[in-house]
C-alpha positions as CSV (number, residue, x, y, z in Angstrom):
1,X,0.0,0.0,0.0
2,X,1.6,3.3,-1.3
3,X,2.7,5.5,2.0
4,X,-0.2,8.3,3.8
5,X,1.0,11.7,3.0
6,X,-0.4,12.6,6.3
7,X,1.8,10.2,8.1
8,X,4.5,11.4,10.6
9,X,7.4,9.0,8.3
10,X,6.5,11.3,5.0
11,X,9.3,12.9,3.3
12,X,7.5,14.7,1.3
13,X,8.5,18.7,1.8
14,X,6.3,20.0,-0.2
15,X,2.5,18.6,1.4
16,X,0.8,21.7,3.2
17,X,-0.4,20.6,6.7
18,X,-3.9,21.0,5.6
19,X,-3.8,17.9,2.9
20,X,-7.7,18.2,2.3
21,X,-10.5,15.5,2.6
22,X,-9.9,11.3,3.2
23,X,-9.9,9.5,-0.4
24,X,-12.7,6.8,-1.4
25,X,-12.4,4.5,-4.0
26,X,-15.5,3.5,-5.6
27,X,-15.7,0.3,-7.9
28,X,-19.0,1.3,-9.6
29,X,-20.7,1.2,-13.1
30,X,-22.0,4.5,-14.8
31,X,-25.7,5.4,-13.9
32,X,-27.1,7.7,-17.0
33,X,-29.3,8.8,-14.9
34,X,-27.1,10.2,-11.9
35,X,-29.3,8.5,-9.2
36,X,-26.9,5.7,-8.6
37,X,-23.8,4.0,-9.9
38,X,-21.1,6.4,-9.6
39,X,-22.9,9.5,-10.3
40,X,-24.3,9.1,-7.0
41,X,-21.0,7.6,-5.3
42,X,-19.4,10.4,-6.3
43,X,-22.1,13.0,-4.7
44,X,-22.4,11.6,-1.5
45,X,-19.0,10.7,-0.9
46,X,-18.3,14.7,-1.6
47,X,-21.3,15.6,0.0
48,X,-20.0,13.3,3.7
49,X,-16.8,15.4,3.7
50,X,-14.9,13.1,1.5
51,X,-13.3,12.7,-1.8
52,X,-14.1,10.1,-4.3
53,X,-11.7,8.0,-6.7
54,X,-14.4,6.6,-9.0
55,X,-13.2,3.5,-11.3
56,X,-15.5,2.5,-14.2
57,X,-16.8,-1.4,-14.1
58,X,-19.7,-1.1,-16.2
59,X,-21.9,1.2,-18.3
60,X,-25.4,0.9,-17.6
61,X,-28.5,1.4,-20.3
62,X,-31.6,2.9,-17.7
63,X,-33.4,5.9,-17.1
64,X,-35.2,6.6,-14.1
65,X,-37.9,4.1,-14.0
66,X,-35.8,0.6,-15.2
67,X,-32.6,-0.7,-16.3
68,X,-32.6,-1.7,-19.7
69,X,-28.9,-3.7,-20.3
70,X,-25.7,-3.0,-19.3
71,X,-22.0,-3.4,-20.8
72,X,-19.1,-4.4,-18.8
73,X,-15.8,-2.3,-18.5
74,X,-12.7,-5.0,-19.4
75,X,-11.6,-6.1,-16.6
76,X,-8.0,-5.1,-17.5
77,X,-9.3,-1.3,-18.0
78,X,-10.7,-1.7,-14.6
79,X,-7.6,-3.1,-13.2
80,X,-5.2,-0.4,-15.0
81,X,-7.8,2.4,-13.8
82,X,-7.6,1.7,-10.0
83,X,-4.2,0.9,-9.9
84,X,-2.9,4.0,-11.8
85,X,-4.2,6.2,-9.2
86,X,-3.6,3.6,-6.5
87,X,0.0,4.1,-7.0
88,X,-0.5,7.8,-6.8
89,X,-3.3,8.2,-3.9
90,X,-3.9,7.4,-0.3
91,X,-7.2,5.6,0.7
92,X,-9.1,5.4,3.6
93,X,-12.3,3.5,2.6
94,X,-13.4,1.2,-0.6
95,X,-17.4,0.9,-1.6
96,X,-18.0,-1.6,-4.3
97,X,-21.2,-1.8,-6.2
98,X,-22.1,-3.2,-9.1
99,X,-19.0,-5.1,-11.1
100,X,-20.7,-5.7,-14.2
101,X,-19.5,-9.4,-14.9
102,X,-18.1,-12.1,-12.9
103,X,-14.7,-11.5,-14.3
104,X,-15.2,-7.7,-13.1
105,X,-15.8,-9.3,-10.0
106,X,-12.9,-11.0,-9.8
107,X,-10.4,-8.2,-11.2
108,X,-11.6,-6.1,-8.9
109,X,-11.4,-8.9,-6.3
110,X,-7.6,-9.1,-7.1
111,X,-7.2,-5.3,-6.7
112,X,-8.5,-5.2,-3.2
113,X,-6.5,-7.9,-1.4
114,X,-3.3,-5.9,-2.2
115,X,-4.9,-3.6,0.5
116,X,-6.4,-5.6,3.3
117,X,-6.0,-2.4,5.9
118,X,-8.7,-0.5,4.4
119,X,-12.1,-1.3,5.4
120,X,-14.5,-2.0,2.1
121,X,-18.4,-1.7,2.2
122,X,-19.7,-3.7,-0.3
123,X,-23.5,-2.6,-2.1
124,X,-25.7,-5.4,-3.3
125,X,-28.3,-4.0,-5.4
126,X,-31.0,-5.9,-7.5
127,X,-30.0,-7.5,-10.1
128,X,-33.4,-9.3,-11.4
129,X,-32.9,-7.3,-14.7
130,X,-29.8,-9.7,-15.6
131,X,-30.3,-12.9,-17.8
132,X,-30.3,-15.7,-15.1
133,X,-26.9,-17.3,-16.1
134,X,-24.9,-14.3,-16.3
135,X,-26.3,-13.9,-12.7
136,X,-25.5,-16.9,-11.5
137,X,-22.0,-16.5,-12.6
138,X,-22.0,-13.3,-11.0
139,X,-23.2,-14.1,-7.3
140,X,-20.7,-16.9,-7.3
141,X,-17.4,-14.9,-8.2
142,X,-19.4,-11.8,-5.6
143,X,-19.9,-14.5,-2.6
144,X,-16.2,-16.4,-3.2
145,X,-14.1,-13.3,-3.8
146,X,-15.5,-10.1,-2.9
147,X,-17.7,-11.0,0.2
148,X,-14.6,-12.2,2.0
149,X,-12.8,-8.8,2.0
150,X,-15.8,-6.9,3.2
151,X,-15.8,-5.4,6.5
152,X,-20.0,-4.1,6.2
153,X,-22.4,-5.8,3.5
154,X,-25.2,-3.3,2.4
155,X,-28.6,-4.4,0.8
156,X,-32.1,-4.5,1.2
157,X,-33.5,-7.4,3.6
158,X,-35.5,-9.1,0.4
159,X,-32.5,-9.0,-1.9
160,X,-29.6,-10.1,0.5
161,X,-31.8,-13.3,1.3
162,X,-32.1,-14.7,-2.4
163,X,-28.3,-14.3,-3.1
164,X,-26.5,-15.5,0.4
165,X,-29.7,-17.8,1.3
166,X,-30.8,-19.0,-2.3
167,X,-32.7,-22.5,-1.0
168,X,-34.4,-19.7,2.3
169,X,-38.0,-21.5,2.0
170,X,-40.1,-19.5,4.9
171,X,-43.0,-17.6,4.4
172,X,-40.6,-14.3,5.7
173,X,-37.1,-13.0,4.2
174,X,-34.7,-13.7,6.7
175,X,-33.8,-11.6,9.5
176,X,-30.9,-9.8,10.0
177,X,-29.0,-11.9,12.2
178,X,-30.0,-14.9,9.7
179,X,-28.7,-12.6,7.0
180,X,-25.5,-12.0,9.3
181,X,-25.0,-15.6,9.9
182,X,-24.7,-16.4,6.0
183,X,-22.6,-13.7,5.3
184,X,-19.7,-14.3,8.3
185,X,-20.1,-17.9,6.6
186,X,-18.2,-16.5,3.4
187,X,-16.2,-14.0,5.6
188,X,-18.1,-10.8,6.2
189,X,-18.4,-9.6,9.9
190,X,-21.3,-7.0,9.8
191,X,-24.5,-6.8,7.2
192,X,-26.6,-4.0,7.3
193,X,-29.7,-4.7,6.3
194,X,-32.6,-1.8,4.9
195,X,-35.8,-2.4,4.3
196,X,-37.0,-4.8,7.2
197,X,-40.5,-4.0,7.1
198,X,-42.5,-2.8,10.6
199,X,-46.0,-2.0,11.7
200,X,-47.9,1.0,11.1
201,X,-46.1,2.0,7.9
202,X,-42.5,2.1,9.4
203,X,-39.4,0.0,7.9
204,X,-36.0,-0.7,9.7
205,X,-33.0,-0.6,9.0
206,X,-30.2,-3.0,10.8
207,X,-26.8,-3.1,11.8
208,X,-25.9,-7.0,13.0
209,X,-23.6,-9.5,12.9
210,X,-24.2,-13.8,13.4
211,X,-24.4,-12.5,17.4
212,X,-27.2,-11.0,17.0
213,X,-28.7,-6.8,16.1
214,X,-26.3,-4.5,16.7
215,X,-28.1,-1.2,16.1
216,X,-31.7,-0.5,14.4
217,X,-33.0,3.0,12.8
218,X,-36.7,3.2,12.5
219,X,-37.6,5.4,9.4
220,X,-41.8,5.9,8.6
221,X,-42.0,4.6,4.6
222,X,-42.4,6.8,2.3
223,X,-45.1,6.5,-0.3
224,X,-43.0,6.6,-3.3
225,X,-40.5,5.1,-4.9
226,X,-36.9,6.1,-5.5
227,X,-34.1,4.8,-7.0
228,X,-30.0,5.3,-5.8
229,X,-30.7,4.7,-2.1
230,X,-28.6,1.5,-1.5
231,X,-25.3,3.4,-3.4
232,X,-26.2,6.5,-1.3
233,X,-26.2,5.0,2.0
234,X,-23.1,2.6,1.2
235,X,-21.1,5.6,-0.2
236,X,-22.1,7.3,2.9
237,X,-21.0,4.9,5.3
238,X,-17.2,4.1,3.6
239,X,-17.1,7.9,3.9
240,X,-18.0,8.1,7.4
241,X,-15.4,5.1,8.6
242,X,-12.9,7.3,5.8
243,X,-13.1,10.0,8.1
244,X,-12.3,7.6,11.4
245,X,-15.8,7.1,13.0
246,X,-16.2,3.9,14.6
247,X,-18.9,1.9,12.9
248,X,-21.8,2.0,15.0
249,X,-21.7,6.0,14.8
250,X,-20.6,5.7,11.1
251,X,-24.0,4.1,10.3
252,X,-26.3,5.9,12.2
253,X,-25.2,8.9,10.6
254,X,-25.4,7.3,7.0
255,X,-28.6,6.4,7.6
256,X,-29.7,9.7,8.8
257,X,-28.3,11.4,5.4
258,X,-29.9,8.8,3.3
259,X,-33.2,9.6,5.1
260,X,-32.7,13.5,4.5
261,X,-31.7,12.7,1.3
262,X,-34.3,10.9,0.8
263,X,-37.4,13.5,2.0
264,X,-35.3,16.3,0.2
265,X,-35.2,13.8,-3.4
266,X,-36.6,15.2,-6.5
267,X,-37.8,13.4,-9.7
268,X,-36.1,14.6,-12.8
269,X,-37.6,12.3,-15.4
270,X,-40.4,10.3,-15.5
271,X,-40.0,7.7,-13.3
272,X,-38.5,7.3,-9.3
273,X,-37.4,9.9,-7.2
274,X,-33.5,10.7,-7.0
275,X,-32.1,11.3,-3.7
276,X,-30.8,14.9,-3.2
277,X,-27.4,14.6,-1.3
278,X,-26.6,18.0,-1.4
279,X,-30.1,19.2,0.6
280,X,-28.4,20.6,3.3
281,X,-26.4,23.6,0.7
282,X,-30.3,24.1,-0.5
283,X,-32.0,27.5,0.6
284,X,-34.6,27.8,3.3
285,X,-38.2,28.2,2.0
286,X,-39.3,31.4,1.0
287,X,-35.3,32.5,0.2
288,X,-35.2,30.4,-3.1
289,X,-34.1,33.0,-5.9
290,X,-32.4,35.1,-4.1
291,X,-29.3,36.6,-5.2
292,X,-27.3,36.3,-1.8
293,X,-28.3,33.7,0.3
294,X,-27.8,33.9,3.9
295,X,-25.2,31.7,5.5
296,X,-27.6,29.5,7.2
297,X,-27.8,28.4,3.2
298,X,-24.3,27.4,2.8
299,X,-22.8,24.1,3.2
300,X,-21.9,23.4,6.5
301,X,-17.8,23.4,7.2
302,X,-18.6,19.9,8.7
303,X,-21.5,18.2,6.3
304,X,-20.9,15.0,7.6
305,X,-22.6,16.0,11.1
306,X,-25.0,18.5,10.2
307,X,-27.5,15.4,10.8
């Protein structure tokens, strides 16, 4: 792993004391429509005080409502991307999404256990829209390579059963700590899992690991759809341990900016609402237009806590 600038041992005259914002790399494909993918990687990890290194696995053929096809980046041009700037740039934090192929998967696999310091969040999104082969192929490669590198699996409660507990034959998606169990089976300590459905229109949201729930934030549901949550929240959490917050408060304040980014989201097309992960540099009602906004309107010299 190439040397921290910020480190005492740098021989570097020429850094400033001040040497700016922890680096994330993302390992995403390119969302057209800006709500996920790295478009949205890149906007929350700015937007959580970070900076993001965002390496190309796939291009993807969607608009707001659906996702259409997808092509995979080569996995060499994947490889060459993340390590030219590897070799050039400290990181604190990975966040993996979607790969595109199972050789993605395992290209980026082999780039990530050169560095086994830095913790990696890993986002598993839905992927019904792939042809069920190419699938296959691709939760295999996910579950052997990646899964065992990742210090906190993201993804909703529904699709995190189907791909770590494919013969799961209850009536009910497995719980967390079910969910937990399976994963720390293939290597991964902590899952946290969205979307565990409550009472009285509310869903939960859960950190745990095979002991049991660590930590649970109750949102009400909204009564839309939106698309970009998962990569919001997963971007939001490498960023949060990138900037050295222990893990319990690093996801109670991702969850908190996904759920203001969530009530602040906006649909630009025709079909699901976008989160807006700059909402907090928006200004208050009744001031929009104006030609000098206050300072109450400005981003925050700490956005990561204004939550």
């Amino acid at each position: 792993m190439t040397q921290d600038p910020r480190s005492p041992e740098s021989d570097d005259p020429n850094l400033d004391e001040d040497v700016g914002p922890p680096c994330v790399m993302s390992f995403n494909a390119n969302d057209p429509s800006g709500a996920g993918g790295l478009g949205g990687d890149v906007a929350t990890i700015s937007a959580m005080g970070a900076h993001a290194l965002p390496v190309v696995t796939a291009v993807m053929l969607r608009d707001t409502a659906e996702v259409f096809d997808h092509s995979p980046i080569d996995d060499d041009a994947v490889v060459e991307q993340a390590r030219g700037i590897l070799e050039d740039t400290s990181i604190l934090a990975w966040k993996v999404g979607f790969l595109g192929s199972a050789e993605g998967v395992s290209a980026v696999a082999e780039v990530l256990s050169d560095y086994p310091d830095v913790p990696l969040v890993s986002y598993l999104g839905t992927l019904s829209w792939m042809e069920e082969d190419a699938l296959e192929s691709y939760l295999e490669a996910w579950r052997e390579l990646v899964l065992p590198q990742t210090a906190v699996l993201v993804g909703n409660q529904a699709t995190l059963t189907n791909a770590l507990l494919p013969d799961w034959e209850a009536d009910r998606p497995a719980s967390p700590r079910e969910i937990a169990v399976a994963a720390a089976e293939h290597g991964t300590r902590f899952v946290l899992v969205t979307g565990v459905q409550l009472p009285d229109q509310f869903i939960d949201n859960v950190l745990a690991s095979p002991e049991g729930p660590i930590l649970g934030e109750k949102f009400e549901r909204f009564d839309t759809s939106f698309v970009g949550a998962g990569d919001t929240l997963s971007a939001a959490l490498a960023s949060m341990l990138a900037n050295g917050a222990e893990l319990h408060e690093a996801v109670a304040e991702a969850l908190t900016f996904l759920d203001q980014s969530l009530d602040a989201g906006f649909r630009p097309g025709m079909g699901s609402v976008v989160p807006d992960r700059f909402f907090w540099a928006q200004p208050p009602e009744g001031e929009e237009g104006a030609e000098e906004p206050g300072p109450e309107s400005q981003p925050p010299s700490d956005p990561r806590h204004v939550h």
